[in-house]
N, C-alpha and C positions, 0 to 999 in steps of 0.2 A: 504493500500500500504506500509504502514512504510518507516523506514528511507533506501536511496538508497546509498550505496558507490560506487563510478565507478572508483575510485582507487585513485593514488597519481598525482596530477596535477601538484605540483611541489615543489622543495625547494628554501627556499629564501636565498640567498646568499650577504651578505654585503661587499661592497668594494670600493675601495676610487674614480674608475672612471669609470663609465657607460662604455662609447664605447669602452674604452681599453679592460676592459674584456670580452664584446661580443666579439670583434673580437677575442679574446682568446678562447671562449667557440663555434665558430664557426668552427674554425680551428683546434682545439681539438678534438671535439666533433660532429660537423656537426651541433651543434642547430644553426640554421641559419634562422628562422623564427619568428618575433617577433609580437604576439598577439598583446603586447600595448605596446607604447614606450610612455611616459609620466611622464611629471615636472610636479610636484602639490605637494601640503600641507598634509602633513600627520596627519588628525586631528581627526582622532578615535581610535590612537594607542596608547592615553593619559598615561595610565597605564604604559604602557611600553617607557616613551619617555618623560619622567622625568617633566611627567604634563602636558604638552603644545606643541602644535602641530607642526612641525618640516619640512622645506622645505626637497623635497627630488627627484630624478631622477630614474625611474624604467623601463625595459622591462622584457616582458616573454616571453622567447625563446625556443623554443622547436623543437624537429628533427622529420620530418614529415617520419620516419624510427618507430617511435611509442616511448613510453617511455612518464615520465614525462617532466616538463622543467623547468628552471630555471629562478628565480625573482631575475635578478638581482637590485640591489638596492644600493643607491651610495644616504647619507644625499647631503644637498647642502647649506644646513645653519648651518652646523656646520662639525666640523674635524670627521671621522668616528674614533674609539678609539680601539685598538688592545687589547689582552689580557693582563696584569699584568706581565702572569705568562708563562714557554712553555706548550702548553695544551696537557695532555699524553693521551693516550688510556683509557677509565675508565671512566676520566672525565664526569662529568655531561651536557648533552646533544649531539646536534647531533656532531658526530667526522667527520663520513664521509658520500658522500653521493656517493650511488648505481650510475654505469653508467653501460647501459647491452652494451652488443657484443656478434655480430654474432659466433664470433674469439677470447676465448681471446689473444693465441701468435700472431696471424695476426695483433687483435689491436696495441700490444705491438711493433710491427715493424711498421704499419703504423705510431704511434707518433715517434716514433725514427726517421723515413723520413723525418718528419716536422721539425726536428729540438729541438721537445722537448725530455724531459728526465724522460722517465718513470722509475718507482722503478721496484725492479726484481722481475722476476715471481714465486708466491707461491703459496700453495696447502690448501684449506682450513680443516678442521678435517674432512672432507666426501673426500677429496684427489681430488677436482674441483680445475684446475686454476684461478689464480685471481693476479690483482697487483691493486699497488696505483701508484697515481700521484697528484703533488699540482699543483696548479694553481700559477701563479705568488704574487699572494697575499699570499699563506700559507693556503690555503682549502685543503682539502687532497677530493680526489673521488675514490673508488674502481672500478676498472673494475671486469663484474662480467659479465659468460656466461648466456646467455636467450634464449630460441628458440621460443620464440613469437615474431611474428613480424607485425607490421601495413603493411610496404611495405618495400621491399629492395631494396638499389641502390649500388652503386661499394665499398662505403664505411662499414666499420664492425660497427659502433657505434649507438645506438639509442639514448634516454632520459635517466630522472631518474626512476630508476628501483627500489629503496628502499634505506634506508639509517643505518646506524651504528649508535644504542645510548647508548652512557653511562648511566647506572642508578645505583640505589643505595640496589636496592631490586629488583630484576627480577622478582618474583612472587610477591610481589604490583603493578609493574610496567603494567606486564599482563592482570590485572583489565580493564587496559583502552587498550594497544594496544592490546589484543585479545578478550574482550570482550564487546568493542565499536568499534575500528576500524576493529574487524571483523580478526584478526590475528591468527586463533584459532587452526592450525597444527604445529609442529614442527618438523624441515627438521632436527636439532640436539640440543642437550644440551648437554656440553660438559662442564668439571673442569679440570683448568690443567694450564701448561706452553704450549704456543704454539709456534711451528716455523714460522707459517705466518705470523705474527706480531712481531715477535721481535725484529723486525730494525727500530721499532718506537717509539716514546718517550715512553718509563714507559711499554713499549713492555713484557722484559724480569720479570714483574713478574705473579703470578698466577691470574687467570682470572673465572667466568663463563660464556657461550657464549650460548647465544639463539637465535638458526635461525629460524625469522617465517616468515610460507608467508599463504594466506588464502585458507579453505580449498573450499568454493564458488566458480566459476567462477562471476566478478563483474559485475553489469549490471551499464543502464545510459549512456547518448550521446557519452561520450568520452573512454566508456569503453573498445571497441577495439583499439584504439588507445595507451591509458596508459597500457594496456597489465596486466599482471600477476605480483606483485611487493613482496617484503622480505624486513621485518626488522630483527635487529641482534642485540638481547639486550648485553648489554657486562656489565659486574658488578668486579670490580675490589675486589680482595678476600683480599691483604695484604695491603694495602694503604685506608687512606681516601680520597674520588676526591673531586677535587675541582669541581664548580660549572664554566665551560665553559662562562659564562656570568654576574658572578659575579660583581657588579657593572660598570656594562657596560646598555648600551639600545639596546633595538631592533633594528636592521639595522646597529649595529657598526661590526666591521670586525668578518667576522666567517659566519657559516652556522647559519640563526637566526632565522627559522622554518620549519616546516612541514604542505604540506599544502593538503587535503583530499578535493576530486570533493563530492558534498553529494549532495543527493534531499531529501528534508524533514526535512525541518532546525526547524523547531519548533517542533516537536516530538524528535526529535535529543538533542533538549536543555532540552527535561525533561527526557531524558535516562542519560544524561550526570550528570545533578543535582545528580538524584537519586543515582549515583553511586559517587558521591564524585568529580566529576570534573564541577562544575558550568562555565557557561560562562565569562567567565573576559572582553570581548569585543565582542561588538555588533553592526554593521555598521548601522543596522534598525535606531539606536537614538530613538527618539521621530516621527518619521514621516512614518515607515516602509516603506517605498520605497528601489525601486534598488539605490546601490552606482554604481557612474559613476566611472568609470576606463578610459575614453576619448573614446577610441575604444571597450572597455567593458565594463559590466555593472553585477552586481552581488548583493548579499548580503553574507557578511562573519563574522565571528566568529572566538574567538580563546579560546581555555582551558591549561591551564598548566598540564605535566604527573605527576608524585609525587613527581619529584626532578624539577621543575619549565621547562622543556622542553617546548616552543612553539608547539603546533599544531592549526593549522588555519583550519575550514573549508569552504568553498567556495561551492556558490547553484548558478551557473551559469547562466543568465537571458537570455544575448547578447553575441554575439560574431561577430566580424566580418570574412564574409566569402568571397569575394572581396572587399577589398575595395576602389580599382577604380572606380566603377560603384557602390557603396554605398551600396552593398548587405550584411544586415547583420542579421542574422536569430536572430530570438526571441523562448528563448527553454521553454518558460513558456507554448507556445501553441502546444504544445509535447506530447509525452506519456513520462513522464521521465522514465520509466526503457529501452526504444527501445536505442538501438544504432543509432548514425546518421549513412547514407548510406556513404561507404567509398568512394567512388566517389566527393562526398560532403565536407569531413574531407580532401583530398587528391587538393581538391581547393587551401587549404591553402597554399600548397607552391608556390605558383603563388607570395607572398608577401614575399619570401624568401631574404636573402641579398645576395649576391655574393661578392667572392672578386673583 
């Protein structure tokens, strides 16, 4: 069967207070659904979390429109810590994260209605619209056209759809998002100055830009759902980048991984060795069991890219799918490459939050 990717589940996003930014990312965005909301101890992220395990506040929210979704994540035992430095385009790891739309000028007016303040609309070097916009924290998100969609409703916005990484060598970088994550066509590669970016920090100098998205359709439970996803390596040509994370922890302010739905976690850990990215964390421990998530329940992994980028995988066990009536499917007794029936996945918003 080998190792299964069913796309990108989600990014995790560090910020100083849980429910402010849901209802941000709700009203934004439409992720208005939260898989797990849950206060617990963060105590397998050791590596990354300065040895010792770290209280902390999490939900993962997601738009039942399809797309990935967001972990958000908020320490609670200690002050979350901002960059140093202003972190520019280049920079080493993820800058922005992918959000699709049906629209993208339609998006750009529906956030203007809300009140927020999107950046202006640009064209990327294939001449697609596309803008940014930050979150009240200083996350920056692209909006970016998709025409996959799980289901549609009045709004234009879905999930995460892909994200933006700085790196330092695009072709080392490769290694692992195209020939582990499966990234293995390219929409462009392009050298140059660009206009779409140049109203962003360290924008105006030369760049190389690689858009990939995979040349597969993805299998696996949540595969129709997470739809179709793009990364966009970016390598800064005149400058050295700094490291986005550079004596900071995992979970402090910023986008502080990437997280991949996989089935096949242990043929996965010796594809990964062999190619140079061992596993740095491992939730199994000593006892291989599922890690409880409260409402979920998984086993997860994480590997650093060549410039230290997080990437988590996730081999999903449990989910809940009402959980008023305590309905929560077990995907171990699956066929893991079938997709759930969307009937099933489409449950979910039943746990949606409203304003």
């Amino acid at each position: 069967m080998g190792v299964i990717i069913s796309g990108i589940q989600q990014v995790g996003v560090g910020i100083p207070n849980v429910q402010e930014a849901f209802a941000w990312y709700r009203k934004a965005f439409g992720m208005d659904i939260p898989i797990f909301d849950e206060a617990a101890e963060a105590n397998r992220m050791l590596p990354y979390t300065d040895g010792k395990p770290q209280s902390r506040h999490a939900i993962l929210a997601i738009s039942i429109q399809g797309g990935g979704g967001l972990e958000i994540w908020q320490y609670v035992s200690r002050t979350p810590q901002p960059a140093t430095f202003e972190v520019s385009i280049g920079d080493l790891g993820i800058y922005a994260a992918k959000i699709k739309s049906m629209d993208v000028p339609r998006t750009h007016r529906e956030l203007q209605s809300k009140g927020l303040t999107p950046g202006t609309l640009q064209h990327d070097p294939l001449g697609n619209p596309h803008f940014f916009i930050q979150d009240p924290y200083g996350n920056l998100f692209q909006i970016v056209k998709e025409d996959d969609w799980f289901s549609k409703e009045p709004r234009s916005t879905g999930g995460i759809s892909g994200a933006m990484v700085g790196v330092s060598d695009i072709d080392a970088s490769r290694k692992l998002y195209s020939d582990i994550l499966g990234y293995d066509q390219v929409i462009y590669d392009k050298e140059g100055k660009f206009d779409d970016i140049h109203h962003l920090p360290g924008g105006t100098d030369k760049f190389r830009r690689v858009l990939l998205t995979h040349s597969e359709s993805r299998k696996g439970a949540f595969s129709k759902m997470f739809g179709p996803t793009s990364i966009e390596l970016i390598q800064a040509k005149e400058r050295t980048p700094k490291k986005i994370y550079e004596n900071r922890l995992w979970g402090d302010l910023g986008l502080i991984h990437l997280c991949v739905d996989i089935n096949g976690m242990a043929e996965l850990e010796e594809r990964c060795k062999e190619a140079g990215f061992p596993f740095t964390v491992d939730s199994r421990g000593d006892t291989g069991e599922s890690f409880d998530m409260g409402e979920a329940a998984g086993h997860f992994s994480y590997i650093e890219d060549p410039d230290g980028t997080l990437i988590e995988f996730v081999e999903t066990h449990k989910i809940p799918i009402m959980k008023k009536i305590g309905w929560y499917l077990n995907l171990r007794k699956r066929d893991p490459e079938q997709a759930l029936p969307n009937w099933m996945l489409k449950t979910l918003s039943l746990g949606r939050v409203r304003e």
